[in-house]
N, C-alpha and C positions, 0 to 999 in steps of 0.2 A: 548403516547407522539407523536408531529409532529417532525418527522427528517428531517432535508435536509441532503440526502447524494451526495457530489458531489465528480466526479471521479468514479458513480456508473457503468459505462459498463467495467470500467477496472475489474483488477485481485480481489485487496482484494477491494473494492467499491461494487462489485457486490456479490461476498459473504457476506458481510456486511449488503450489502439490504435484500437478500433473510432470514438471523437469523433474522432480526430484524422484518420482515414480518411475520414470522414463530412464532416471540413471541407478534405478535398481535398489533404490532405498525404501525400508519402512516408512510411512509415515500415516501419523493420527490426525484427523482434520476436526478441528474443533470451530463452530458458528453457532451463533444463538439467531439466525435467517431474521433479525429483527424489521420491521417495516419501513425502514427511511427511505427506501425506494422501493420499487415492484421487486416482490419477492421472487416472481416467478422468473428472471432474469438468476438469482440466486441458483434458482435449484436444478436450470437449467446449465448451469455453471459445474453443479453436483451431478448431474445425468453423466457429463460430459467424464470424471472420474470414475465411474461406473456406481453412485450412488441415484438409484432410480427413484426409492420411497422415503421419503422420510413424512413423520405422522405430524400435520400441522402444531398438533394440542400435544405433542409427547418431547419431553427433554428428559435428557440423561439417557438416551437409549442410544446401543450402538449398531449401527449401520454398517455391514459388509457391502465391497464391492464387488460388483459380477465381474468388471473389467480387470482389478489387479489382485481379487481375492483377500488372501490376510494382511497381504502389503499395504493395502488400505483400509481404514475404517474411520466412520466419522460420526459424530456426537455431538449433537445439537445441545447447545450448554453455554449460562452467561458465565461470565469470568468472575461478577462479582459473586457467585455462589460460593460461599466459604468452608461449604463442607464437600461438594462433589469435587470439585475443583481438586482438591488434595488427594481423594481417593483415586480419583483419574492417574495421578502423579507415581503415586504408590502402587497402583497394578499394572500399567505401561512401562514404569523403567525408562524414561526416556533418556537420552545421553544432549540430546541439539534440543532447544525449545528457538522457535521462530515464531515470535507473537508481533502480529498483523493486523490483528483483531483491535478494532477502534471505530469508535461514531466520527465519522471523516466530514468532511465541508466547512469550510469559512463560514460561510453566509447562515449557513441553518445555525451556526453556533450564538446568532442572533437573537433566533426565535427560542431555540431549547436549549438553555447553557445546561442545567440540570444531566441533561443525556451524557454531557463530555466528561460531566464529572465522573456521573458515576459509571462508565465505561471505561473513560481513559487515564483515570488517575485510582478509584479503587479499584477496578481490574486489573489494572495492571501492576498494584501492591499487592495482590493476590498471587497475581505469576511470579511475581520476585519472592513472592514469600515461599511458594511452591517449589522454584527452583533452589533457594537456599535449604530447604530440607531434606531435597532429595537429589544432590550432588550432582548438579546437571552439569556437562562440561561447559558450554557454553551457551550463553540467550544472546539471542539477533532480534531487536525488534525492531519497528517503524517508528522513527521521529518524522518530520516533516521541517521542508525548506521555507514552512512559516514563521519558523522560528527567530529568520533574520530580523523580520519587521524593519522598524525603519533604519535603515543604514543606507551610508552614502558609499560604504565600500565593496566594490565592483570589482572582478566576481569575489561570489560569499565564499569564505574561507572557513573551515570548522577553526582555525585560530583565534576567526575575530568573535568578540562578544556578540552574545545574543540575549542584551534584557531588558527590551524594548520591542514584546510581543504586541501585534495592532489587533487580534480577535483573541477569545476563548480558546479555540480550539489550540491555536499558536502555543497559549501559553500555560493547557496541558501535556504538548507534545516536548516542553522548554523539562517543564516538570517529572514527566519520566524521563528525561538524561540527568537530571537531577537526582531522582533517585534511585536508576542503576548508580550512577558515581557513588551516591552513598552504603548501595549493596558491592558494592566490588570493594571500595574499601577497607567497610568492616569485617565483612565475611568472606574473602578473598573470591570473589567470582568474579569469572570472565563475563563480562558484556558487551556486546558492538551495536549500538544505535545506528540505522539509516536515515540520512535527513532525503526524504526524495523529491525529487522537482518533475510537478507537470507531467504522471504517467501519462500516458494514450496506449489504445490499440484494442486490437477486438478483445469483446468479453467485458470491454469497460462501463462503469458507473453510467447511470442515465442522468446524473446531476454535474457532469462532467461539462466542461466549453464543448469538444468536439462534439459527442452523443447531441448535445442539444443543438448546436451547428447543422449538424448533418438532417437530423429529425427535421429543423424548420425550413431549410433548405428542400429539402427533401419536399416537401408538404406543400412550396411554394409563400411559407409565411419568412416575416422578416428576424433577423437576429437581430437581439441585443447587444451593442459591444459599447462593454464603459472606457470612461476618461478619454473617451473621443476615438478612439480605437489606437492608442499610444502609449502602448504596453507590448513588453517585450516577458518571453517567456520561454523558458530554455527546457522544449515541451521534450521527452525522452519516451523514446517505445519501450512498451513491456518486455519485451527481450531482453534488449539491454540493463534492464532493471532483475530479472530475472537471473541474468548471468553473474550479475555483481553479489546478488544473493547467495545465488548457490554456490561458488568461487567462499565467499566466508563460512559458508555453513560446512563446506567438506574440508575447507583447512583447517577447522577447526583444532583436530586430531594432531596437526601437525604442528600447530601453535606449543610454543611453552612460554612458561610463565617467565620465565631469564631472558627470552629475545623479544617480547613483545608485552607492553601494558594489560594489565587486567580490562581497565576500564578503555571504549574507542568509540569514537564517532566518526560516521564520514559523510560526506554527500554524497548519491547517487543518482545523478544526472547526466545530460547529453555533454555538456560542458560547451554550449553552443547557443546565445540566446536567440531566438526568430521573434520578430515582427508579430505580433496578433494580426496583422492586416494579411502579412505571407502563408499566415498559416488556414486563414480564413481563403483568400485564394484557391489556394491546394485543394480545400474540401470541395469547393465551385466546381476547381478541376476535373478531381474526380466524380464529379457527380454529373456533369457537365452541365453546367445550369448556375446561371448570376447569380451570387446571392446580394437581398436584398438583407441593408443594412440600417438599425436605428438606433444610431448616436446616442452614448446616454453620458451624463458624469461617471465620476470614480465611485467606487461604491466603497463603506465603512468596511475598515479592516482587507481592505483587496491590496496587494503589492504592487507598484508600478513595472520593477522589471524585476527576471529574476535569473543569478548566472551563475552555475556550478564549478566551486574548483573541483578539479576530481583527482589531485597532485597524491595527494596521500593514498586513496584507495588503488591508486594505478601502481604507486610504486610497492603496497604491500601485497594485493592482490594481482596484480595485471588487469585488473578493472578496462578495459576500451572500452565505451560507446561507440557504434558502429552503423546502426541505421537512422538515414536524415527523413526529415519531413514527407521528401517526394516519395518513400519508398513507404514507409509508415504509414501515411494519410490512406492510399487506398486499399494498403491491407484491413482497416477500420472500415471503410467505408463498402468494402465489399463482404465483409464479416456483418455490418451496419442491417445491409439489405437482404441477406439471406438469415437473418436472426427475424426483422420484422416479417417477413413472407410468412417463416412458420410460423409465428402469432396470430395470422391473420389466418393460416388454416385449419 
């Protein structure tokens, strides 16, 4: 199959690429490497694909891999661009689009609400418009397990409601399942929204708990952990995340529209919440070295706990969650320390 995976120099886009490469598919990787963290984490991410160069100042240009050849190519490109955007559509062909591609973080959606807009709500009316034109069989994209916001019911179920978002970003990620529901309706496409809970593992975000865990740790400075450190989070390795992806992205083909809804959403979590305090532990563990901790309140728009059903994705996919915290943690954390060494040389 031809994939577009956009959002691919991030976190999960980029592992996304590289299985999906692994199992002998096409795919287009689409990033516009924006600055909300250190780029060069990004492009190192792109090396890793076999994308060595890409030109800081050049968009719209495509990039061959030395590692998988024509099988990959990737395109530094915003989403909100309304006219390359389509042309991309129209000379790829694609059949899957996996859009991934999103300004991510609770807290920054403080400082920059501006960014989610125009990322995660017109970009991503761009890609639905895209795919509505050019007969895509299915889009998979990223919602997020912020979208519970406040609810007292334990674990979050994709049945129960969700509209009582507590940040911005929450309550554009509410907004595109919003309007896939409304593109599968009118114009009969297939869409499956991922709501995901608490990725970790190497390759990950530096605005992330663990990344920054490990970093201060590491460093011998103290962590920050809010609401007193009494939060519970049902943190899920990239694998696991990876597999639930790909599992939808290659049934695709097999789905019909008579045994299965147009429009889906699922969660894709461990289905297992941990302790903030247990997970804080682990990293210690692995590092071997106490961390020092400094108490702080809850912070605006943060979730107290957070617990995946994963009933429906399991029973249409075979979705398992498989790897626990002990196993997880120091695959990070040894990915952690051989990622900063090369920076430092």
């Amino acid at each position: 199959m031809k994939i577009l995976v956009t959002g691919a120099a991030g976190f999960i886009g980029f592992h996304v690429s590289l299985q999906l490469l692994k199992k002998g598919h096409e795919v287009v990787g689409l990033d516009n490497i924006n600055d909300y963290y250190d780029v060069r984490l990004k492009y190192a991410r792109l090396a890793q694909l076999g994308i060595e160069k890409v030109n800081a100042e050049s968009f719209n240009t495509v990039c061959e891999s030395k590692t998988y050849g024509n099988r990959f190519k990737f395109i530094r490109m915003d989403l909100e661009n309304r006219e390359m955007l389509p042309n991309l559509f129209k000379e790829e062909n694609f059949q899957i689009v996996c859009s991934l591609a999103a300004q991510a973080g609770v807290r920054y959606s403080l400082e920059n609400p501006e960014a989610y807009i125009d990322s995660n709500i017109v970009g991503f009316l761009n890609i639905l418009e895209c795919c509505r034109h050019h007969s895509i069989v299915h889009l998979v994209y990223a919602s997020s397990s912020s979208v519970y916001g406040l609810t007292d019911s334990i674990p979050f179920s994709v049945d129960q409601s969700v509209d009582k978002p507590v940040s911005l970003y929450a309550a554009t990620k509410k907004s595109n399942e919003l309007m896939a529901h409304a593109y599968s309706n009118l114009y009969k496409m297939k869409t499956t929204g991922l709501r995901f809970f608490t990725v970790y593992g190497p390759w990950g975000r530096p605005d992330m708990a663990i990344y920054l865990f490990t970093e201060a740790i590491s460093n011998g400075k103290p962590i920050k952990v809010f609401n007193m450190g009494k939060m519970h989070r049902d943190f899920t390795y990239i694998d696991d995340i990876v597999s639930g992806i790909t599992k939808i992205i290659e049934g695709s083909t097999n789905d019909s529209q008579t045994d299965w809804q147009l429009y889906n959403v699922f969660n894709l979590g461990a289905g297992n919440p941990v302790k903030l305090m247990d997970f804080i532990k682990e990293i210690g563990k692995a590092l071997k070295t106490q961390p020092k901790i400094e108490f702080l309140p809850m912070q605006k728009g943060d979730m107290e706990k957070t617990w995946a059903d994963v009933g429906h994705i399991k029973q249409k996919y075979g979705y398992s969650p498989t790897t626990q915290i002990k196993e997880g943690i120091p695959k990070f954390v040894n990915w952690f320390k051989e990622y900063q060494k090369g920076q430092e040389d």
